[in-house]
PQR file with spaces between the fields and no chain letter, atoms N, CA, C, O and H, PARSE charges and radii, in Angstrom:
ATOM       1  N    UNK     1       0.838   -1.177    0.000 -0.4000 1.5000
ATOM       2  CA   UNK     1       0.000    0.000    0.000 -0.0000 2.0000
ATOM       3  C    UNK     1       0.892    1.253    0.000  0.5500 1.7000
ATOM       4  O    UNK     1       1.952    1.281    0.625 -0.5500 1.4000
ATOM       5  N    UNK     2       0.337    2.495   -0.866 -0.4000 1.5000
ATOM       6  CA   UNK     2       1.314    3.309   -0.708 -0.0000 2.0000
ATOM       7  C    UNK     2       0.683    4.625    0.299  0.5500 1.7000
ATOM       8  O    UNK     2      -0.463    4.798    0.713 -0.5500 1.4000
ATOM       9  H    UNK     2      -0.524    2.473   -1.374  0.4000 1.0000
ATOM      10  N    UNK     3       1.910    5.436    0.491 -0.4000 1.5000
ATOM      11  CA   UNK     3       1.018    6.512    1.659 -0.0000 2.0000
ATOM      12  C    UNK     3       1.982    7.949    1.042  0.5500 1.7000
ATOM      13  O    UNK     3       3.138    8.284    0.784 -0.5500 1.4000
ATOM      14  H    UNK     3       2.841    5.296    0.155  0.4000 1.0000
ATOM      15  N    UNK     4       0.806    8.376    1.038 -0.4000 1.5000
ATOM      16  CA   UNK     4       1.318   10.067    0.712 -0.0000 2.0000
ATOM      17  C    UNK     4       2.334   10.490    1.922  0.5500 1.7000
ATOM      18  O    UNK     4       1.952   10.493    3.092 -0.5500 1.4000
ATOM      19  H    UNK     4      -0.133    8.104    1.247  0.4000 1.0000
ATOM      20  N    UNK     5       3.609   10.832    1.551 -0.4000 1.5000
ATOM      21  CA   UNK     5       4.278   11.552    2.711 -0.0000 2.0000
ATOM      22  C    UNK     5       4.428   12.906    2.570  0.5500 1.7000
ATOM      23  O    UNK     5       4.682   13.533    3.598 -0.5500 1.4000
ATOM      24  H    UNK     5       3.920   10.829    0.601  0.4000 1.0000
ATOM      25  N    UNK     6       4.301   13.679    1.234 -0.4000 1.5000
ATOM      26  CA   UNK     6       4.488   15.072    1.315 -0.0000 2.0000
ATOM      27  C    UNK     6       3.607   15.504   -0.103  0.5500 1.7000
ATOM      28  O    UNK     6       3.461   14.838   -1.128 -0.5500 1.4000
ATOM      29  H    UNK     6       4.094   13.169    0.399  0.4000 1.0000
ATOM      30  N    UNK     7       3.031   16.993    0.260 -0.4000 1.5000
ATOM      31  CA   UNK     7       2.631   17.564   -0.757 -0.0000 2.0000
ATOM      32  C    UNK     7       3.503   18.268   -1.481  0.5500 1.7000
ATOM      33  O    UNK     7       3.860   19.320   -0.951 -0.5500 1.4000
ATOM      34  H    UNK     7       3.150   17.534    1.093  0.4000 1.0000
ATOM      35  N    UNK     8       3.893   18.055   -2.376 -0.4000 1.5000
ATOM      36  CA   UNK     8       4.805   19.461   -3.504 -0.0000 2.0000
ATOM      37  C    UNK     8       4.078   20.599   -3.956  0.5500 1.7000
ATOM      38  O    UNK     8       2.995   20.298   -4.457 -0.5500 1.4000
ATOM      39  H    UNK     8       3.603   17.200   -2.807  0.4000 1.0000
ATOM      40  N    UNK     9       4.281   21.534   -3.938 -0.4000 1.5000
ATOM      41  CA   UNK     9       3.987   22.981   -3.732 -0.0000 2.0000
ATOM      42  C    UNK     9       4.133   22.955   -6.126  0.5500 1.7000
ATOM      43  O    UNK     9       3.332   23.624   -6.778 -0.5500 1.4000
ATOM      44  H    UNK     9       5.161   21.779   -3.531  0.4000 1.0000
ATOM      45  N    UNK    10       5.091   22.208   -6.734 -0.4000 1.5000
ATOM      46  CA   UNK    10       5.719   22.851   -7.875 -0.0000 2.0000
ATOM      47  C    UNK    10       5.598   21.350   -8.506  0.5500 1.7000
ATOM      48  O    UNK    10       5.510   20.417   -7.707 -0.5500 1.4000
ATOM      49  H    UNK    10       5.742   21.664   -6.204  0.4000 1.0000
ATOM      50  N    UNK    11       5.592   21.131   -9.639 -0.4000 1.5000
ATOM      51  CA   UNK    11       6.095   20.151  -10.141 -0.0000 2.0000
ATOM      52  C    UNK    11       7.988   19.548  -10.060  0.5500 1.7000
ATOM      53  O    UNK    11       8.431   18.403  -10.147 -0.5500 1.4000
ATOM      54  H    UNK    11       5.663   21.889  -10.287  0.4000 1.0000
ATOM      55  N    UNK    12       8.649   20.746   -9.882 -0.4000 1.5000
ATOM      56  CA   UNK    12       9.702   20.768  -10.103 -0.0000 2.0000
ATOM      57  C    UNK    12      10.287   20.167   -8.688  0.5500 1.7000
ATOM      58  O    UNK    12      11.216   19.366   -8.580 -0.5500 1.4000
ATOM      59  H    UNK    12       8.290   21.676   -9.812  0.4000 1.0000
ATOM      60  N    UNK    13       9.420   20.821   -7.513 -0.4000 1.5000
ATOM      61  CA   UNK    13       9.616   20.716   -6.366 -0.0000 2.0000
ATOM      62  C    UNK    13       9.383   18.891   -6.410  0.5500 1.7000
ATOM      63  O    UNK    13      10.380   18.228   -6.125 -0.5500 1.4000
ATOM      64  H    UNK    13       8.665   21.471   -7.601  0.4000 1.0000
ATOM      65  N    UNK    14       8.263   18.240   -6.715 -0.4000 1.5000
ATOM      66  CA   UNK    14       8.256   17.154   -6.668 -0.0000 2.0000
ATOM      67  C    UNK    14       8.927   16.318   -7.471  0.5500 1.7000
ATOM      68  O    UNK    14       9.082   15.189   -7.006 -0.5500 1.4000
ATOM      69  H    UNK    14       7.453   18.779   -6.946  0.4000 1.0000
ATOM      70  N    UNK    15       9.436   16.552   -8.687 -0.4000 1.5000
ATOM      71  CA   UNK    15      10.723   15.892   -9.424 -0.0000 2.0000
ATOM      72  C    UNK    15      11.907   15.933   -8.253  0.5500 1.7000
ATOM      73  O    UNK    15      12.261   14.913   -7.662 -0.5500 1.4000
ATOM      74  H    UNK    15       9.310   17.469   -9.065  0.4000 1.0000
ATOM      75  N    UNK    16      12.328   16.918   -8.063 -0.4000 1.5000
ATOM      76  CA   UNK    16      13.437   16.833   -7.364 -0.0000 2.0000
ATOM      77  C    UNK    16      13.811   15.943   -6.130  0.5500 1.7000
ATOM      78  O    UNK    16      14.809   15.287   -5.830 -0.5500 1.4000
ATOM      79  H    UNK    16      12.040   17.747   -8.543  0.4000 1.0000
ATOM      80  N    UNK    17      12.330   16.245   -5.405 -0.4000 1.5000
ATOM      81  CA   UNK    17      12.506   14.839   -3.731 -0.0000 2.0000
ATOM      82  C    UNK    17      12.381   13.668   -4.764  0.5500 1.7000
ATOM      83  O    UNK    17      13.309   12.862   -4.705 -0.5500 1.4000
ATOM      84  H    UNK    17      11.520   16.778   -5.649  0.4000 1.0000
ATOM      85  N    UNK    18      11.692   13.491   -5.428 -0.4000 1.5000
ATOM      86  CA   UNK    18      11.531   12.196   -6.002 -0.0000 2.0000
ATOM      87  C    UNK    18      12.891   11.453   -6.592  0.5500 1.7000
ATOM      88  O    UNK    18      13.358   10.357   -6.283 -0.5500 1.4000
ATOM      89  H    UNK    18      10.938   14.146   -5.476  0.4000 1.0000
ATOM      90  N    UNK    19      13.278   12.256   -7.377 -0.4000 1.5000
ATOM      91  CA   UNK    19      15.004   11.691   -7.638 -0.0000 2.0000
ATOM      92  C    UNK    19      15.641   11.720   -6.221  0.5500 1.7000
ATOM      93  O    UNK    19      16.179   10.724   -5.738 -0.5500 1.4000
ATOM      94  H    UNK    19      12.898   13.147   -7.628  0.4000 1.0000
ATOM      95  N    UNK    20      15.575   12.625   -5.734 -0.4000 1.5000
ATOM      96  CA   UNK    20      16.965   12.806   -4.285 -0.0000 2.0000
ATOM      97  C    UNK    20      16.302   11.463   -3.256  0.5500 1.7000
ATOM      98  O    UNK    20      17.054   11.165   -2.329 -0.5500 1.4000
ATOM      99  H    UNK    20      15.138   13.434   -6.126  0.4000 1.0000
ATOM     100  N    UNK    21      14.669   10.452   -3.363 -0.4000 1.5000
ATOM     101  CA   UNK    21      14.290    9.542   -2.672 -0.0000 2.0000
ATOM     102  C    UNK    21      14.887    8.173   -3.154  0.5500 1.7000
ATOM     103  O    UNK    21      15.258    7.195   -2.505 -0.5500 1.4000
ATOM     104  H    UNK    21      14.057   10.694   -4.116  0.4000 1.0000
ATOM     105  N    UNK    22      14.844    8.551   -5.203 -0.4000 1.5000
ATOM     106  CA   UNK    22      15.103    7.510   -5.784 -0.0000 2.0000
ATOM     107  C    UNK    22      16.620    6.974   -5.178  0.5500 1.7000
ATOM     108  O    UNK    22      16.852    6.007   -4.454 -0.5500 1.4000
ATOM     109  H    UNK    22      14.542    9.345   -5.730  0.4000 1.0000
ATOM     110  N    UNK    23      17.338    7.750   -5.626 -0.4000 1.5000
ATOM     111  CA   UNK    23      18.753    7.984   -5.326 -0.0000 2.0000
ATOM     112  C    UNK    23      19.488    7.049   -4.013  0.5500 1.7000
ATOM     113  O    UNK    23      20.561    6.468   -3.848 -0.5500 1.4000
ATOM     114  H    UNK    23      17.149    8.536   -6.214  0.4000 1.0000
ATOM     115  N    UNK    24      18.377    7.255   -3.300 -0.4000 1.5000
ATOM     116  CA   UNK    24      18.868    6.831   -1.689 -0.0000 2.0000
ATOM     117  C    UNK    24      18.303    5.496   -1.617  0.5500 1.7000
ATOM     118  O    UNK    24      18.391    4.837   -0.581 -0.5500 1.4000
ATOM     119  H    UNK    24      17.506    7.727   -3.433  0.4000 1.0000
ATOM     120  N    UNK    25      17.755    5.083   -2.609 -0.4000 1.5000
ATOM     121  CA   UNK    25      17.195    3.684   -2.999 -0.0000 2.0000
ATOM     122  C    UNK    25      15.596    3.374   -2.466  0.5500 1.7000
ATOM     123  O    UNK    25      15.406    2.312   -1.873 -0.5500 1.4000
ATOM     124  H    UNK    25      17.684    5.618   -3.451  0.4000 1.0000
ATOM     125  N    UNK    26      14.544    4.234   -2.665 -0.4000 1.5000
ATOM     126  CA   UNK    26      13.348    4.016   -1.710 -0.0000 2.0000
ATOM     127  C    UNK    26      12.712    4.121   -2.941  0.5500 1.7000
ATOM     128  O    UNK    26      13.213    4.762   -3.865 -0.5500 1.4000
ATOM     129  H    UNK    26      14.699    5.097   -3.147  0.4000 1.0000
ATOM     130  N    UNK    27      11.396    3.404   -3.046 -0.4000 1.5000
ATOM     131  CA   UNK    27      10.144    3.445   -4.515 -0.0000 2.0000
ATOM     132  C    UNK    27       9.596    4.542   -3.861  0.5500 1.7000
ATOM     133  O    UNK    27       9.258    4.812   -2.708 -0.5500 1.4000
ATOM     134  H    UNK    27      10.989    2.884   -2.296  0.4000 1.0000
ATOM     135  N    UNK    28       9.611    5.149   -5.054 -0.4000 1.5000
ATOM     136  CA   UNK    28       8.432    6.262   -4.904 -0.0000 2.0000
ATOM     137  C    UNK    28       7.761    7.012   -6.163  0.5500 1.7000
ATOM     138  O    UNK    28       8.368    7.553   -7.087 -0.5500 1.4000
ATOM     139  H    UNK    28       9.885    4.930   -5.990  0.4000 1.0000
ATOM     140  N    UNK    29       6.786    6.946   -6.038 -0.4000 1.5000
ATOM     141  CA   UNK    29       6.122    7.615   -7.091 -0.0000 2.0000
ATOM     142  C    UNK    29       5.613    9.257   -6.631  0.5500 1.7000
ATOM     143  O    UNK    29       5.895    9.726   -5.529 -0.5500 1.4000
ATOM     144  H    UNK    29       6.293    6.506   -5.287  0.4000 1.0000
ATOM     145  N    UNK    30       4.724   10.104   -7.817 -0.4000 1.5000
ATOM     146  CA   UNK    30       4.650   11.306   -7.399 -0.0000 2.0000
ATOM     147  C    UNK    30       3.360   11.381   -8.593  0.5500 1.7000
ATOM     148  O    UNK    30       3.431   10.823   -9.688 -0.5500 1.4000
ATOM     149  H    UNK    30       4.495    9.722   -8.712  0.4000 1.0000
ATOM     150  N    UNK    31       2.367   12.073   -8.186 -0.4000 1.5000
ATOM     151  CA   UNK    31       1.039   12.118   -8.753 -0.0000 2.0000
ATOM     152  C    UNK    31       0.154   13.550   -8.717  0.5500 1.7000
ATOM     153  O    UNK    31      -0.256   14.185   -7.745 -0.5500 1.4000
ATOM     154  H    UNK    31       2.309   12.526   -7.296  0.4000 1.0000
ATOM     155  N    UNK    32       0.088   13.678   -9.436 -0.4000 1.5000
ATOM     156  CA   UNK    32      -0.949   15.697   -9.215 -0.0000 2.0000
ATOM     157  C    UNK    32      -2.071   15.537   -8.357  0.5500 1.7000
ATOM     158  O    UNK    32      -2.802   14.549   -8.284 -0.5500 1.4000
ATOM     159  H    UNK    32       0.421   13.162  -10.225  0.4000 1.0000
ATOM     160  N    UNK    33      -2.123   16.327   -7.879 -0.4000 1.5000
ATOM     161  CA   UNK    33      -3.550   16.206   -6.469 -0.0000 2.0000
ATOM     162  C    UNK    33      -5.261   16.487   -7.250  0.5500 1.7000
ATOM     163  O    UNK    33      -6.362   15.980   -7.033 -0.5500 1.4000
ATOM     164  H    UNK    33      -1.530   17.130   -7.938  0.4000 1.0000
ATOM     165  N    UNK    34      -4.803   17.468   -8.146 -0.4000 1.5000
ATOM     166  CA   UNK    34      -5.983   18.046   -8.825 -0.0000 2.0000
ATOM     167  C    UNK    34      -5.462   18.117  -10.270  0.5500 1.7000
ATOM     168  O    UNK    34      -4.244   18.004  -10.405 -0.5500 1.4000
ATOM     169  H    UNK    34      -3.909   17.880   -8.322  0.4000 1.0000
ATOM     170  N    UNK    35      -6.078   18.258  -11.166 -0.4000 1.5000
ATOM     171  CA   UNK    35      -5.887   18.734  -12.663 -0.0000 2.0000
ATOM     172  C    UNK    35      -6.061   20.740  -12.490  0.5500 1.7000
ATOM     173  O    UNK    35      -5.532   21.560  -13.241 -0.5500 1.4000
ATOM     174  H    UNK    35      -7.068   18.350  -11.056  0.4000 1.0000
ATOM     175  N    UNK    36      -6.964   21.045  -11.264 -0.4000 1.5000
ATOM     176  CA   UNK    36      -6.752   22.428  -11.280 -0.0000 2.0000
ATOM     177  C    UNK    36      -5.639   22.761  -10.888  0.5500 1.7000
ATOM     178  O    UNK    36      -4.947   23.303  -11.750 -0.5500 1.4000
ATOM     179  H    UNK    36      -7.393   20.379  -10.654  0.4000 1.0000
ATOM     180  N    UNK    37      -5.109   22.619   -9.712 -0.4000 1.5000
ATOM     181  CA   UNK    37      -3.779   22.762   -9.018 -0.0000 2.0000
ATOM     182  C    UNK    37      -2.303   22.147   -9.580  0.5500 1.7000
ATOM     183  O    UNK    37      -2.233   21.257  -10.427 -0.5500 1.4000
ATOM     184  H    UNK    37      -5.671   22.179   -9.012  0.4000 1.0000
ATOM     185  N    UNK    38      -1.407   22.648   -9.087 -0.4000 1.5000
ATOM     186  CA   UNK    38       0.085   22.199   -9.825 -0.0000 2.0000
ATOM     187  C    UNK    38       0.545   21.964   -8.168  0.5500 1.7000
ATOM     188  O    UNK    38       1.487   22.591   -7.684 -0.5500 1.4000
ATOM     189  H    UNK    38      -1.464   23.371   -8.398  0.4000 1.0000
ATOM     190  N    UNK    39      -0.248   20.986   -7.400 -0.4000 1.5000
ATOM     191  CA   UNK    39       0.173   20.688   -5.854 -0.0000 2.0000
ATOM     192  C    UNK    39       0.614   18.963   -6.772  0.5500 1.7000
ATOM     193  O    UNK    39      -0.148   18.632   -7.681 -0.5500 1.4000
ATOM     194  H    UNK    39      -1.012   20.477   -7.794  0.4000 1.0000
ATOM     195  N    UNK    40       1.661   18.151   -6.476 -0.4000 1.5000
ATOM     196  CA   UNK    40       1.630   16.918   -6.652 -0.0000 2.0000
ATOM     197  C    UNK    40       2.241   15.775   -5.032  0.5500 1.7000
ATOM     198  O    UNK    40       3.196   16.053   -4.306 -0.5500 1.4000
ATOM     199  H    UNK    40       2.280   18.419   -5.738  0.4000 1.0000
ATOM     200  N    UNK    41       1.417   14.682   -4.910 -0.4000 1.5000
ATOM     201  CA   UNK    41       1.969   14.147   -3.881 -0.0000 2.0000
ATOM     202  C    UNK    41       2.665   13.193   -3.944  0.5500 1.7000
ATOM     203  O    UNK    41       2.482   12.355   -4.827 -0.5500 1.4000
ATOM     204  H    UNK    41       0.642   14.456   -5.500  0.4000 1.0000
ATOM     205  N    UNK    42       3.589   13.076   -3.077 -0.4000 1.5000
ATOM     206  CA   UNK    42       4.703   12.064   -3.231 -0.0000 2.0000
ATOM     207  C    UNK    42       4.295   10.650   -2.373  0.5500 1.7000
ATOM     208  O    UNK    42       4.137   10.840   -1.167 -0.5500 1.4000
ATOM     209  H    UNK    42       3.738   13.756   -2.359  0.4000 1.0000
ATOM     210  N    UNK    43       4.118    9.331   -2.830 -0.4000 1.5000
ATOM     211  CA   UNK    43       4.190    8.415   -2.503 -0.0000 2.0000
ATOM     212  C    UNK    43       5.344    7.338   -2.539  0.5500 1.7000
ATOM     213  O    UNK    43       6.086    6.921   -3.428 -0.5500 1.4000
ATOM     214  H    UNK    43       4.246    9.177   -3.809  0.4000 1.0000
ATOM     215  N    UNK    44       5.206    7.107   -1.402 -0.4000 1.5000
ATOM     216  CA   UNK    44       6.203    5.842   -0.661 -0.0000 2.0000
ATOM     217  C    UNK    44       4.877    4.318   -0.079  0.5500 1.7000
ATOM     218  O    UNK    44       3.704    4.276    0.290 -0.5500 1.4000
ATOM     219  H    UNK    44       4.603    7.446   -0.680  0.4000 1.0000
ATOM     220  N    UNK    45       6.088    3.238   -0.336 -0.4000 1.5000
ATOM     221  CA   UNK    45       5.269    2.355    0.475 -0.0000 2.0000
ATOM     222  C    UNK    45       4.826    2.823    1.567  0.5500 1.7000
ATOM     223  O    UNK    45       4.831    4.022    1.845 -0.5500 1.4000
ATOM     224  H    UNK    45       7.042    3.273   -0.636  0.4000 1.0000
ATOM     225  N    UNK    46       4.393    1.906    2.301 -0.4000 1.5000
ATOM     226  CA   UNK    46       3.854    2.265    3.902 -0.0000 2.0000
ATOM     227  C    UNK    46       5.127    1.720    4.723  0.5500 1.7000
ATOM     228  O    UNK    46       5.628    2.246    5.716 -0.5500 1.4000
ATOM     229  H    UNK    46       4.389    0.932    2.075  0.4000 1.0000
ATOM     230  N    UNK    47       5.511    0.593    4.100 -0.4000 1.5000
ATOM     231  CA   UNK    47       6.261   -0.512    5.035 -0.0000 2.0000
ATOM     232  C    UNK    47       7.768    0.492    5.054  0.5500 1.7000
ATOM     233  O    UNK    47       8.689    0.052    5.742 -0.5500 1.4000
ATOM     234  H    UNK    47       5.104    0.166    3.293  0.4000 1.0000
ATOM     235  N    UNK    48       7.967    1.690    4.372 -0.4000 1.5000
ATOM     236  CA   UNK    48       9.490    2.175    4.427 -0.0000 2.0000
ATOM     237  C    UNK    48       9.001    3.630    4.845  0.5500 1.7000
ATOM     238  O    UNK    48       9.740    4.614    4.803 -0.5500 1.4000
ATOM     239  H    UNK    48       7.219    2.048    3.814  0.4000 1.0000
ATOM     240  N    UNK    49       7.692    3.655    5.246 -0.4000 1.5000
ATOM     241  CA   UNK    49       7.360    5.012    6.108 -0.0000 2.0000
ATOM     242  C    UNK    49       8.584    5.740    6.823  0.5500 1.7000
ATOM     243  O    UNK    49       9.232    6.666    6.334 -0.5500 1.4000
ATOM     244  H    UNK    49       7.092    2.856    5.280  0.4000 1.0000
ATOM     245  N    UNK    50       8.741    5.273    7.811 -0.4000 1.5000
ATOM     246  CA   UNK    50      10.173    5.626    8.735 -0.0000 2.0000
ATOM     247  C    UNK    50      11.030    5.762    8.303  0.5500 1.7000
ATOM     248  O    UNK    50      11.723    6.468    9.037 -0.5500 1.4000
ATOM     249  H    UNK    50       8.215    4.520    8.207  0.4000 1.0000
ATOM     250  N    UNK    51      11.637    5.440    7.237 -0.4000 1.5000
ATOM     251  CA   UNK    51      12.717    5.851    7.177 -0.0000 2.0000
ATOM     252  C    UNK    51      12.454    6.864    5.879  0.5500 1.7000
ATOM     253  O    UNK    51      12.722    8.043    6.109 -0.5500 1.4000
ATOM     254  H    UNK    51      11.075    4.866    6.641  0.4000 1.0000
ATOM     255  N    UNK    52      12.061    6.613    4.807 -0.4000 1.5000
ATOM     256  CA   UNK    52      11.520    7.859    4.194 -0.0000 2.0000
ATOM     257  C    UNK    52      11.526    8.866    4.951  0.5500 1.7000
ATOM     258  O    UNK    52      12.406    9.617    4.530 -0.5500 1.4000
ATOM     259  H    UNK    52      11.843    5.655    4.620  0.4000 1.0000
ATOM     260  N    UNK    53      11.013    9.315    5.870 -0.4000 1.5000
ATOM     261  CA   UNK    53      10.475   10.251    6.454 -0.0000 2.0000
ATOM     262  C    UNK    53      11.966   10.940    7.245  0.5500 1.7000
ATOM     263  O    UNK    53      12.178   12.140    7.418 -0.5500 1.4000
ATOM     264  H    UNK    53      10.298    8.705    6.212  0.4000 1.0000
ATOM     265  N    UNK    54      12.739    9.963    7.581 -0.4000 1.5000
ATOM     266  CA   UNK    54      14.097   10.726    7.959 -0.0000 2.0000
ATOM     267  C    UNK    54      14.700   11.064    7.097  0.5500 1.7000
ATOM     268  O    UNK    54      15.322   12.117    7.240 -0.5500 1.4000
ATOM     269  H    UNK    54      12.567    8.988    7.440  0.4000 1.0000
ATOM     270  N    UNK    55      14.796   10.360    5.853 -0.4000 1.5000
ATOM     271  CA   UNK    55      15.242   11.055    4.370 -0.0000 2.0000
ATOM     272  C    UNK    55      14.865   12.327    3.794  0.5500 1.7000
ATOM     273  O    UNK    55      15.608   12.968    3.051 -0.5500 1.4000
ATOM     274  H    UNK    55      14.291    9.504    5.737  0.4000 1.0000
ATOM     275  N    UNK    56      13.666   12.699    4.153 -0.4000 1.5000
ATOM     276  CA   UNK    56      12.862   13.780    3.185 -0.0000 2.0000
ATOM     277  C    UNK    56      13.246   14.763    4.204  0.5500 1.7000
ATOM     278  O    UNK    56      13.827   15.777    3.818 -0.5500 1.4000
ATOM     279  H    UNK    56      13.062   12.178    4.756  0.4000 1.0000
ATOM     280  N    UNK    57      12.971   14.582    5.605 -0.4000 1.5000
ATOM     281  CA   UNK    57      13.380   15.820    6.560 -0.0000 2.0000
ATOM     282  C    UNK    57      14.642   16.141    6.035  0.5500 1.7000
ATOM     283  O    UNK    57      14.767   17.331    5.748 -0.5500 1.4000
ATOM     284  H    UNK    57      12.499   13.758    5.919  0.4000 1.0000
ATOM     285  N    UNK    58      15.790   15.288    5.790 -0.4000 1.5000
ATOM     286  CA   UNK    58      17.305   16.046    5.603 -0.0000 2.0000
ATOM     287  C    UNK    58      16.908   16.421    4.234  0.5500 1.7000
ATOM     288  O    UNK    58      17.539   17.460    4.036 -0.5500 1.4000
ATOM     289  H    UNK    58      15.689   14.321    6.023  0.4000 1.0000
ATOM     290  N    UNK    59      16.152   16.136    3.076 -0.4000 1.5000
ATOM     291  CA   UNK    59      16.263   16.744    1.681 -0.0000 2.0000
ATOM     292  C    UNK    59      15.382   18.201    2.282  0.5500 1.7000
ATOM     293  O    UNK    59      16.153   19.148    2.433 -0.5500 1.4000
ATOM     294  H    UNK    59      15.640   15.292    3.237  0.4000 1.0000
ATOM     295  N    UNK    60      14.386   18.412    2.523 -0.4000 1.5000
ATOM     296  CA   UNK    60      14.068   19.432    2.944 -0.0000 2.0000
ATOM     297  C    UNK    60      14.470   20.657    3.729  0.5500 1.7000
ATOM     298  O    UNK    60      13.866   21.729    3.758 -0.5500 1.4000
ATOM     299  H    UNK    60      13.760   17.642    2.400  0.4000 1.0000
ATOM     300  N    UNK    61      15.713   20.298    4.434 -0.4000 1.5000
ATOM     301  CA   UNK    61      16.468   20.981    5.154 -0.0000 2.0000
ATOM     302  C    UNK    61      17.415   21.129    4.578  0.5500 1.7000
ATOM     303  O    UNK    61      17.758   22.260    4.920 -0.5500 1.4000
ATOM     304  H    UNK    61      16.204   19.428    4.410  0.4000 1.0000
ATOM     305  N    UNK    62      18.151   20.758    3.881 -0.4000 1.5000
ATOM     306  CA   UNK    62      19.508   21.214    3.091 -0.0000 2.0000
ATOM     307  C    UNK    62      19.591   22.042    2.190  0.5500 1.7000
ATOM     308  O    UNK    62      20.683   22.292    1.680 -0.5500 1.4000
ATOM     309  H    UNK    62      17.872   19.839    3.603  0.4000 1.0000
């Protein structure tokens, strides 16, 4: 099952975690929220929740 861990504000914004998740070796996909909006969300399994989530805090902070 997969679980939304972050909203992207940009498309660009969500290309970028998405490679910098790929990179670190985690599946993830990334999907538009609306066809009105340019918000897209990033999905991860569920089962690599945790540690995703310590990954994206340091991509977000750097």
């Amino acid at each position: 099952m997969w679980t939304v861990i972050y909203i992207a504000p940009t498309a660009r914004i969500a290309e970028n975690i998405t490679k910098r998740l790929t990179e670190e070796g985690f599946m993830v996909q990334a999907r538009p929220v609306s066809l009105s909006k340019q918000q897209f969300e990033i999905l991860v399994p569920s089962g690599e929740l945790e540690e995703v989530q310590e990954a994206l805090n340091s991509i977000l902070h750097s």
